[in-house]
LOKOL-368573 format. One record per residue (C-alpha): residue number from 1; residue in one letter; chain; x, y, z. Coordinates in steps of 0.1 Angstrom, whole numbers. Example, Ala and Ser with C-alpha at 12.3 -4.5 7.8 and 13.67 -1.06 7.14 Angstrom:
BEGIN
+-----+-----+-------+-------+-------+-------+
:   n : res : chain :    xx :    yy :    zz :
+-----+-----+-------+-------+-------+-------+
:   1 :   a :     A :   123 :   -45 :    78 :
:   2 :   s :     A :   137 :   -11 :    71 :
+-----+-----+-------+-------+-------+-------+
***
This chain:
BEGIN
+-----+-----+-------+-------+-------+-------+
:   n : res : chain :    xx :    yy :    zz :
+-----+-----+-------+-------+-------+-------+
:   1 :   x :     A :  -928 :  1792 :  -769 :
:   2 :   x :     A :  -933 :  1816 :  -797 :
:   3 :   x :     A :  -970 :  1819 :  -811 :
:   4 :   x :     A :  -961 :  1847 :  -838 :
:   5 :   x :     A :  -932 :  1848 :  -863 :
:   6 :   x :     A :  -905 :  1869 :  -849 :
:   7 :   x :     A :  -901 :  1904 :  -864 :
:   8 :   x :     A :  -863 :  1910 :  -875 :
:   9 :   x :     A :  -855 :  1950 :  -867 :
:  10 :   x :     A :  -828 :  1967 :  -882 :
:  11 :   x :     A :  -813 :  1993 :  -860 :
:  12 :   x :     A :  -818 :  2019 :  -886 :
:  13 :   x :     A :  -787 :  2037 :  -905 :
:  14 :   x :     A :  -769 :  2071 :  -899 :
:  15 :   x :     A :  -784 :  2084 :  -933 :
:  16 :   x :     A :  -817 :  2071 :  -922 :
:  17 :   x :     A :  -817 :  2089 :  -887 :
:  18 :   x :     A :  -808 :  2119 :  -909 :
:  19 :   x :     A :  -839 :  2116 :  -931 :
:  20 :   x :     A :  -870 :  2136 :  -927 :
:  21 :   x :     A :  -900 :  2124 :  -913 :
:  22 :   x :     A :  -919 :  2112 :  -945 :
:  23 :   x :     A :  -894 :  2092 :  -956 :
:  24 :   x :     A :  -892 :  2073 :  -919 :
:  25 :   x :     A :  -929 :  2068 :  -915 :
:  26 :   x :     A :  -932 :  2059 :  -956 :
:  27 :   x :     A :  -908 :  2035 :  -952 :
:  28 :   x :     A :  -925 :  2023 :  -915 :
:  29 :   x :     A :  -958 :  2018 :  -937 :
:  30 :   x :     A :  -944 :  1996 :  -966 :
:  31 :   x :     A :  -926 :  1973 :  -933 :
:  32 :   x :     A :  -958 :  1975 :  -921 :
:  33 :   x :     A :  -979 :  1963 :  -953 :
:  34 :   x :     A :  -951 :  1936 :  -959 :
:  35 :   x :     A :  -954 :  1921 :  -928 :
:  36 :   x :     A :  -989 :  1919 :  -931 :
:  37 :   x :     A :  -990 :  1907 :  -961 :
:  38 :   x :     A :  -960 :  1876 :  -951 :
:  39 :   x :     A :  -982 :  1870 :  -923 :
:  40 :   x :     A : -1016 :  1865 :  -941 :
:  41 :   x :     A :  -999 :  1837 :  -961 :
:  42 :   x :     A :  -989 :  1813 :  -933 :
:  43 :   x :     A : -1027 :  1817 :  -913 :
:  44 :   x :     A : -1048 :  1791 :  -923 :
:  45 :   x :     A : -1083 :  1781 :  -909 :
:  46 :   x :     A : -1072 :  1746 :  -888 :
:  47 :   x :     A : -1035 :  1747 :  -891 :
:  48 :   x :     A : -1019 :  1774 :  -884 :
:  49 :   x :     A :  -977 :  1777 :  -883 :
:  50 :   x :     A :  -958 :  1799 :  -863 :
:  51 :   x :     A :  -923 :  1798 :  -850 :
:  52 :   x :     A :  -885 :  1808 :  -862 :
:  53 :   x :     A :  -889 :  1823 :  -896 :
:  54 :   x :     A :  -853 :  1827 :  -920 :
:  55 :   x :     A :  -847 :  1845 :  -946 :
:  56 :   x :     A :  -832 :  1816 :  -968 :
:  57 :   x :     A :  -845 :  1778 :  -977 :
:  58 :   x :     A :  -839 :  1762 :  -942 :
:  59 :   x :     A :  -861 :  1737 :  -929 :
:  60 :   x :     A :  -884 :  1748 :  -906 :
:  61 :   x :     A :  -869 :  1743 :  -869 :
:  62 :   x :     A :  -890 :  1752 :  -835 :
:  63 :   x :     A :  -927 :  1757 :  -848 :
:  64 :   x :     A :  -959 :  1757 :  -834 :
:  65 :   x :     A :  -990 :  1736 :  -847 :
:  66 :   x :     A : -1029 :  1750 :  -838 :
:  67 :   x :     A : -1046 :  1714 :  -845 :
:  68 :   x :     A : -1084 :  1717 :  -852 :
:  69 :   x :     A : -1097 :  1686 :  -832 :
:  70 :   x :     A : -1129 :  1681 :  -853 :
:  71 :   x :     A : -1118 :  1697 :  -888 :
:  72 :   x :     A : -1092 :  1680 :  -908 :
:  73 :   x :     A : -1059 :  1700 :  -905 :
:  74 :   x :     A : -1057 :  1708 :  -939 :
:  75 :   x :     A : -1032 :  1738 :  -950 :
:  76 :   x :     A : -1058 :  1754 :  -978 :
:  77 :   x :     A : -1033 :  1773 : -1002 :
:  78 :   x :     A :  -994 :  1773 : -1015 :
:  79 :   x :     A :  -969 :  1757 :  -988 :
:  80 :   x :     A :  -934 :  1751 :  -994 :
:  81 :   x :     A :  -929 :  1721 :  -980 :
:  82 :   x :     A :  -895 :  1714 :  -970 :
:  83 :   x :     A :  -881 :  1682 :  -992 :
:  84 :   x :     A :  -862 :  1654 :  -972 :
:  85 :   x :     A :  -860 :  1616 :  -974 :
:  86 :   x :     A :  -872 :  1606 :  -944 :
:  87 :   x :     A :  -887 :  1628 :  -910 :
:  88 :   x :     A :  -881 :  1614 :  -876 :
:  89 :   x :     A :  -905 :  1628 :  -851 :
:  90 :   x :     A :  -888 :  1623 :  -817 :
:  91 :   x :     A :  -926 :  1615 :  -792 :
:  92 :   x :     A :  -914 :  1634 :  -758 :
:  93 :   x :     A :  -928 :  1654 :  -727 :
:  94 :   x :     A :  -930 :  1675 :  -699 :
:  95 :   x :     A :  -913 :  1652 :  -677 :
:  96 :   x :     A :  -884 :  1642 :  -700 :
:  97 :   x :     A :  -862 :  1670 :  -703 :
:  98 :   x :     A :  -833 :  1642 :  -692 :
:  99 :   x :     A :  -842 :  1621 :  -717 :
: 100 :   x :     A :  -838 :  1647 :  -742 :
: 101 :   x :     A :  -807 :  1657 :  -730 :
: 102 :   x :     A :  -795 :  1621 :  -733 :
: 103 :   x :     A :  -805 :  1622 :  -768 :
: 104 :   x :     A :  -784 :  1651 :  -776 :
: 105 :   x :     A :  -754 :  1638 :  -759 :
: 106 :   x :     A :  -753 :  1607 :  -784 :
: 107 :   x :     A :  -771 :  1600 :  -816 :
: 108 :   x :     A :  -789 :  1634 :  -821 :
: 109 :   x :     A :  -773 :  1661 :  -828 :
: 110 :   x :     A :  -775 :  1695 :  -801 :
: 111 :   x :     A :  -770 :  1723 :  -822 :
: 112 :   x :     A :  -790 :  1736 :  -856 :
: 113 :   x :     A :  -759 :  1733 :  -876 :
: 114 :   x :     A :  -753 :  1696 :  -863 :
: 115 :   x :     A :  -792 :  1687 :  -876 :
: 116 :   x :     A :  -784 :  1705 :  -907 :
: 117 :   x :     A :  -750 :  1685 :  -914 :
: 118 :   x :     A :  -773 :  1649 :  -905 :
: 119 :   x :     A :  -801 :  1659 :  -929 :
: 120 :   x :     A :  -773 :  1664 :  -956 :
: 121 :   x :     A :  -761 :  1632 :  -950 :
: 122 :   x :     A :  -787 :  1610 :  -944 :
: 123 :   x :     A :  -817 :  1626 :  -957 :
: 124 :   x :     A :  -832 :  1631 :  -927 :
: 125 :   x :     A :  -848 :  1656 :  -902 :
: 126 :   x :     A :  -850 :  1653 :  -870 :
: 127 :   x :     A :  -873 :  1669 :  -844 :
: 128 :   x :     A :  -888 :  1667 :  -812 :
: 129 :   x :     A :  -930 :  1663 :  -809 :
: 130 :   x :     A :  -947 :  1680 :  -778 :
: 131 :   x :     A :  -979 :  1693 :  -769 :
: 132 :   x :     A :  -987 :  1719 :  -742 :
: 133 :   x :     A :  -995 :  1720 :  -709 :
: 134 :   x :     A : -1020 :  1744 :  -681 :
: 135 :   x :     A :  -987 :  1746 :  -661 :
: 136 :   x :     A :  -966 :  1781 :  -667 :
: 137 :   x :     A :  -935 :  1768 :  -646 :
: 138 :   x :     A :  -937 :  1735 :  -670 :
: 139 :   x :     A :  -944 :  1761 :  -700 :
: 140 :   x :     A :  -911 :  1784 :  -692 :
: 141 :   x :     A :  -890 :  1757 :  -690 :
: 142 :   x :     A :  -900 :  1743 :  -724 :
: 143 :   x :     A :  -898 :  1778 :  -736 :
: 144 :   x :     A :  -858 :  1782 :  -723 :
: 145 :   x :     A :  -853 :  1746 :  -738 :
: 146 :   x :     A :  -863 :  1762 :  -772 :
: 147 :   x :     A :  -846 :  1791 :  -770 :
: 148 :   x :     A :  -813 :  1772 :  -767 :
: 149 :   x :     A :  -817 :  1744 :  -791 :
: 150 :   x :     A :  -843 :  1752 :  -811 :
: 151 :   x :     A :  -849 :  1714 :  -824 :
: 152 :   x :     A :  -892 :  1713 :  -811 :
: 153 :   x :     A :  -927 :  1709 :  -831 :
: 154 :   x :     A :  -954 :  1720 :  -809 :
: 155 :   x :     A :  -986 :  1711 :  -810 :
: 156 :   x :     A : -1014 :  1726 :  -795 :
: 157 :   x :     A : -1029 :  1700 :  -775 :
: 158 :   x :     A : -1028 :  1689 :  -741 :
: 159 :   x :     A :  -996 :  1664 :  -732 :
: 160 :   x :     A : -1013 :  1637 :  -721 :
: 161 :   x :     A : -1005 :  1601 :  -713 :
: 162 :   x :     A : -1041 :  1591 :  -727 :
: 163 :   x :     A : -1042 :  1613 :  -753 :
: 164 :   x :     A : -1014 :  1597 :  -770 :
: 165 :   x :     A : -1036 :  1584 :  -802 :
: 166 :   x :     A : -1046 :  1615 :  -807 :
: 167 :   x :     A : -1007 :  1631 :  -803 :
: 168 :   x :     A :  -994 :  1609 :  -830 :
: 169 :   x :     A : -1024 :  1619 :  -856 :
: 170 :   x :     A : -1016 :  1656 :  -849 :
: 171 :   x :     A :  -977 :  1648 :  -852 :
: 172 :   x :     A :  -983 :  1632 :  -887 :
: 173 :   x :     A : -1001 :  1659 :  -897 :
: 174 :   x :     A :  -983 :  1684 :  -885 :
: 175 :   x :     A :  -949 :  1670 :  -900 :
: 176 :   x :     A :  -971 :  1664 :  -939 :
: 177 :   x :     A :  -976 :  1704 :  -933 :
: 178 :   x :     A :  -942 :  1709 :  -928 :
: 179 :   x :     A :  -919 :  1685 :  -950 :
: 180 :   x :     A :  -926 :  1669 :  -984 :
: 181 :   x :     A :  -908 :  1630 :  -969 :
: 182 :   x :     A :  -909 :  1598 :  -983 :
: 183 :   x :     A :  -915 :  1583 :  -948 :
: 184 :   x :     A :  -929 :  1597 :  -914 :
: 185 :   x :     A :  -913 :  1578 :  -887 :
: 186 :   x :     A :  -923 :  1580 :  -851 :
: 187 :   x :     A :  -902 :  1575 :  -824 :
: 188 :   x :     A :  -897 :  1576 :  -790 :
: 189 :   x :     A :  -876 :  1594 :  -767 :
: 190 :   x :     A :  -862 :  1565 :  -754 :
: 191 :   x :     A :  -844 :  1541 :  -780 :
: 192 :   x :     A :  -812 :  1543 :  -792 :
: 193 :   x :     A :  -810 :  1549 :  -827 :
: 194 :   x :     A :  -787 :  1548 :  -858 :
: 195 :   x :     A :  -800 :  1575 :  -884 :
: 196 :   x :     A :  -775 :  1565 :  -907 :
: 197 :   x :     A :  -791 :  1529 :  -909 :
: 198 :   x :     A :  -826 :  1545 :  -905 :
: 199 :   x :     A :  -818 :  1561 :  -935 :
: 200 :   x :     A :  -807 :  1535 :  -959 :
: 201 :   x :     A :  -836 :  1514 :  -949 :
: 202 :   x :     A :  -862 :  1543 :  -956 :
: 203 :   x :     A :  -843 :  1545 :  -992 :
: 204 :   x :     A :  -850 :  1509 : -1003 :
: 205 :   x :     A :  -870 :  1503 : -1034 :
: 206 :   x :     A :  -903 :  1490 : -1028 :
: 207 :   x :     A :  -929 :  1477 : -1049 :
: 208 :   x :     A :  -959 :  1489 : -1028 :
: 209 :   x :     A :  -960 :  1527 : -1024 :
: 210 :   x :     A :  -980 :  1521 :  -991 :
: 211 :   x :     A :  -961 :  1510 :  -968 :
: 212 :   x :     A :  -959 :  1506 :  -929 :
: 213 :   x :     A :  -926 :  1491 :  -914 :
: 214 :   x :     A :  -919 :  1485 :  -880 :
: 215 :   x :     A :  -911 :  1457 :  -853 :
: 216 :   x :     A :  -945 :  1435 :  -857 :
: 217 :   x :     A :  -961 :  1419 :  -825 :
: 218 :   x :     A :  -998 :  1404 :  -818 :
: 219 :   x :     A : -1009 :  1398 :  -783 :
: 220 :   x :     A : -1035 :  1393 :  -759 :
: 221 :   x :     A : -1060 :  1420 :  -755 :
: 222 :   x :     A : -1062 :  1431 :  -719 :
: 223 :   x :     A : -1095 :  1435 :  -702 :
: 224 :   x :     A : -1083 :  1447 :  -667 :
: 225 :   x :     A : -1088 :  1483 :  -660 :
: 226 :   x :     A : -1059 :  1478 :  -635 :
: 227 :   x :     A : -1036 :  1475 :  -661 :
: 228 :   x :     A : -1013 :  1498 :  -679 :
: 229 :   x :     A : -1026 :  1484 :  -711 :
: 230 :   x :     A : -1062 :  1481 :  -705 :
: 231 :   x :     A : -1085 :  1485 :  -736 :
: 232 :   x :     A : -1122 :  1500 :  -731 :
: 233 :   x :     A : -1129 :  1488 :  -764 :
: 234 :   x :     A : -1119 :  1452 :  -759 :
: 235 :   x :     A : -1155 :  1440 :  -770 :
: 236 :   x :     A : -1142 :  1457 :  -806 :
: 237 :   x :     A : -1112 :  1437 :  -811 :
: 238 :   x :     A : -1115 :  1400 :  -795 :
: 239 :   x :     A : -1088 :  1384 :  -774 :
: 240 :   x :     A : -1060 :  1389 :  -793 :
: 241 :   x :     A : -1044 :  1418 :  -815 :
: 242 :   x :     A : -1040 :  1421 :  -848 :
: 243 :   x :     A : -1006 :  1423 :  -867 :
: 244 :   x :     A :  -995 :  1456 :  -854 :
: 245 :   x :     A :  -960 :  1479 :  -848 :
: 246 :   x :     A :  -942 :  1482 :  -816 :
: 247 :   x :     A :  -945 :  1519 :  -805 :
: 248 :   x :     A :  -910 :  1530 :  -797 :
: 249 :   x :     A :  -911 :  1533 :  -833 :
: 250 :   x :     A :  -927 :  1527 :  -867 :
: 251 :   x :     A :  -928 :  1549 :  -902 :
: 252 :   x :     A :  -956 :  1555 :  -925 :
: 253 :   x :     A :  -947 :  1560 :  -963 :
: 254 :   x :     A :  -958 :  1592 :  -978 :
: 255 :   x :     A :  -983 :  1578 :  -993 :
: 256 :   x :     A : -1000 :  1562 :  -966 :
: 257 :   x :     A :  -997 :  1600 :  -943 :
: 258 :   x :     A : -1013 :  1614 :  -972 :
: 259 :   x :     A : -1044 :  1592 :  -967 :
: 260 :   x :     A : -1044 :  1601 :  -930 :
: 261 :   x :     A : -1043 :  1641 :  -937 :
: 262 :   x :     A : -1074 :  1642 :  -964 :
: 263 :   x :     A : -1094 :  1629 :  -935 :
: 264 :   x :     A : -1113 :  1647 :  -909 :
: 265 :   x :     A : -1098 :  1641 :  -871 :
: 266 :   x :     A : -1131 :  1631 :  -860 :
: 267 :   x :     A : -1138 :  1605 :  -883 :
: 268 :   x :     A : -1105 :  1582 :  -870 :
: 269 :   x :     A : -1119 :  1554 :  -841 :
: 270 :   x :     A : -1093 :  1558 :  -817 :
: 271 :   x :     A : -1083 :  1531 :  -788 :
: 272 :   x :     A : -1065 :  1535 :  -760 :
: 273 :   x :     A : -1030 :  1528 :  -770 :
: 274 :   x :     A : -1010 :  1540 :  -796 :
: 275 :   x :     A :  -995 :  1516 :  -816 :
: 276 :   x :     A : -1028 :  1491 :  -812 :
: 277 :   x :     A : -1049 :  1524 :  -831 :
: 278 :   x :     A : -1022 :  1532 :  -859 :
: 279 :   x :     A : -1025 :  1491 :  -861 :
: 280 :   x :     A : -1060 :  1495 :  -865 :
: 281 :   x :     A : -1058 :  1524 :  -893 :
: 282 :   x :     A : -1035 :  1504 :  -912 :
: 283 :   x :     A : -1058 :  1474 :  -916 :
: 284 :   x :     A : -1084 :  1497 :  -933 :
: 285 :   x :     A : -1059 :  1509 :  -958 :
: 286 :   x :     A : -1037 :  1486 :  -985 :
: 287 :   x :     A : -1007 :  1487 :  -973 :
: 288 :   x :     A :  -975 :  1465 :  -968 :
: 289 :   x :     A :  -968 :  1455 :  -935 :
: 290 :   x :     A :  -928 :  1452 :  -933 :
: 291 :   x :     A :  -915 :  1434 :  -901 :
: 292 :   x :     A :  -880 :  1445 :  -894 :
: 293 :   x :     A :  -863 :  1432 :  -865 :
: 294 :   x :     A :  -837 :  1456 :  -866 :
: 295 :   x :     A :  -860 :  1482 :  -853 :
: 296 :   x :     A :  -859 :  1466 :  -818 :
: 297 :   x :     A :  -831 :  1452 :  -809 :
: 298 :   x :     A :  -818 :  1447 :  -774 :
: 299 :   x :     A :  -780 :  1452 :  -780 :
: 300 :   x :     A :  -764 :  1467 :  -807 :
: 301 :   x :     A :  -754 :  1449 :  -835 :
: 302 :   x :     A :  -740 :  1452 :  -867 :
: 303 :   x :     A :  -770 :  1455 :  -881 :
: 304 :   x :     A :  -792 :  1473 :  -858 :
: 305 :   x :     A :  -810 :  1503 :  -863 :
: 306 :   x :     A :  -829 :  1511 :  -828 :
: 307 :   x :     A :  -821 :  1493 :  -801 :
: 308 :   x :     A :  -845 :  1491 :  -761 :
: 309 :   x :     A :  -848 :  1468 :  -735 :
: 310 :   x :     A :  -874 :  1446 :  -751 :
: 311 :   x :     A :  -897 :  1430 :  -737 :
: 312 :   x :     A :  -886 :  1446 :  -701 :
: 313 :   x :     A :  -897 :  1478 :  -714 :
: 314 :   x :     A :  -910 :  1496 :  -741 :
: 315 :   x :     A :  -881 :  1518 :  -746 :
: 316 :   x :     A :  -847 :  1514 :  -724 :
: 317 :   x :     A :  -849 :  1511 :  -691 :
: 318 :   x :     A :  -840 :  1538 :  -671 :
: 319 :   x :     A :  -831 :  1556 :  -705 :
: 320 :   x :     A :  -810 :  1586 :  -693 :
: 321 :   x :     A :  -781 :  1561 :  -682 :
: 322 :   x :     A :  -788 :  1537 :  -707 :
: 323 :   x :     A :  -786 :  1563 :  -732 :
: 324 :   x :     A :  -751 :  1571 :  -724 :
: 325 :   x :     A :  -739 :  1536 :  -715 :
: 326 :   x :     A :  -747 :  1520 :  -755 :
: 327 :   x :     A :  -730 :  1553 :  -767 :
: 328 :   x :     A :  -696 :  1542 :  -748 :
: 329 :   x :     A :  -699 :  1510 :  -769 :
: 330 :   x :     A :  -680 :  1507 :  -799 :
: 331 :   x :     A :  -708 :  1484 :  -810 :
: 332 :   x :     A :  -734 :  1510 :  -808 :
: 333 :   x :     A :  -718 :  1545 :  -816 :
: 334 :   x :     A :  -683 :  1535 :  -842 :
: 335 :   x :     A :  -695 :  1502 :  -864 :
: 336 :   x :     A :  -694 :  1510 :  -898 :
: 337 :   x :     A :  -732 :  1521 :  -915 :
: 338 :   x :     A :  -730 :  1485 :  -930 :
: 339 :   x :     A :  -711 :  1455 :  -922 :
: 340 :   x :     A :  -680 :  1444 :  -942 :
: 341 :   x :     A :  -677 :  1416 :  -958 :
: 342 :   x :     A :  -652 :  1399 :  -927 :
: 343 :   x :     A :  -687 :  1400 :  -901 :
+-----+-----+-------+-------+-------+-------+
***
């Protein structure tokens, strides 16, 4: 995982090994100054970037995120955001280096230049969301998956199960740092998706310039600490759950993120799942809930934009041969972006 930008040396010319010595160290102190000064403009206090840097416009691709816990994540000074329609943060972790894999076998594109061709058609970029982990062996794998795709946004916090609330809030601020977007969209690593439809759905006109879309569900509230779901602030919320997204995945307009970044991390309440606390952030904000269907799905369609095994799970089941298996389909992988006129 890189935690500097990477130096680019040029093996220096015939003429240039032929030059006396104050010309090589004069022109080794104005690298030198440059450098410093390129890097002094992407450190800022509570988010700081580091990663790949290019030479060119590019979007950012493999970078890292120092997330400030109590501040608010601000980037204080000029950013060049990079503009797309829509950014799809891809939630994975440590133990999901299949599921990735999966994912770059069918809908998601493997290679820089494949992610470059999908934002140019669709409008959108695509990455996958991590945080970190105390294991080096875990670590040096990630770091040998970056190497050879190079398709990651790090974040420095630990990957953990139930720090998932506070994952998401870094990812979305994180990704405002990074990319001037209409819509944030989290996802999962575990749903089969259609960026193509993804992508005309994000470019509908809308009235409301806050908006959160997603699969809407309420539900019971669960009080058992044996649970999977268990809530220890039930006593907050009652015994049944407020209109809320499904979390394999949801989108937040730009409008709405922007809210979330200009306030500090510590002033967010956060429960113990995911999509219940986004939920609960929504409610304090005016925004327009938009329940889509489409967005889970449990066979493809003609119409569908992600599809998993709901309600069996909360993403495909056993995803890494599921994955594969909707590919195969016609119905899933080769059906026109929208449906003629015969269907």
């Amino acid at each position: 995982m890189p935690s500097s930008p990477k130096l680019f040396n040029a093996r220096p010319s015939l003429f240039t090994r032929r030059s006396t010595p104050l010309i090589v160290f004069t022109s080794l102190a104005i690298g030198l100054t440059g450098f410093l000064f390129g890097l002094s403009t992407i450190l800022f206090p509570g988010l700081r970037l580091s990663g790949r840097t290019c030479l060119t416009n590019l979007p950012p691709k493999t970078v890292k995120i120092a997330w400030d816990v109590v501040g608010n994540s601000i980037v204080n000074g000029e950013v060049k955001r990079h503009k797309v329609m829509g950014f799809v943060g891809i939630q994975t972790g440590f133990r999901s280096a299949g599921r990735r894999r999966a994912l770059r076998n069918t809908w998601m594109p493997s290679d820089p230049e494949g992610l470059r061709r999908l934002e140019e058609s669709t409008g959108l970029a695509i990455r996958f969301i991590i945080g970190k982990t105390k294991d080096e062996a875990k670590m040096a794998e990630l770091r040998r998956e970056i190497a050879e795709y190079d398709d990651f946004i790090l974040l420095d916090l630990e990957e953990e199960y139930s720090k998932l609330p506070y994952k998401t809030l870094a990812f979305f601020k994180a990704a405002y740092a990074l990319y001037d977007s209409e819509f944030y969209v989290k996802a999962d690593d575990d749903i089969y998706l259609r960026p193509d439809r993804l992508s005309l759905l994000l470019a509908k006109e809308r009235s409301h310039s806050q908006t959160y879309l997603g699969c809407l569900k309420k539900g019971p509230v669960f009080t058992d600490p044996k649970l999977k779901w268990y809530e220890p602030l039930a006593d907050l919320l009652g015994k049944e759950y407020f209109l809320h997204a499904y979390g394999p995945i949801y989108a937040l307009s730009a409008d709405v993120v922007t809210s979330l970044v200009a306030l500090k991390n510590n002033s967010f309440r956060m429960f113990s799942n995911e999509d219940v606390t986004i939920g609960a952030w929504m409610l304090a904000m005016n925004v327009n809930h938009e329940n889509l269907h489409t967005l889970c799905e449990p066979e493809c369609s003609p119409y569908s934009i992600a599809v998993w095994d709901i309600p069996k799970c909360s993403g495909l089941c056993n995803p890494e041969k599921r994955m594969l298996e909707l590919h195969n389909l016609e119905s899933c992988s080769k059906t026109p972006t929208l449906p003629s006129d015969e269907e």
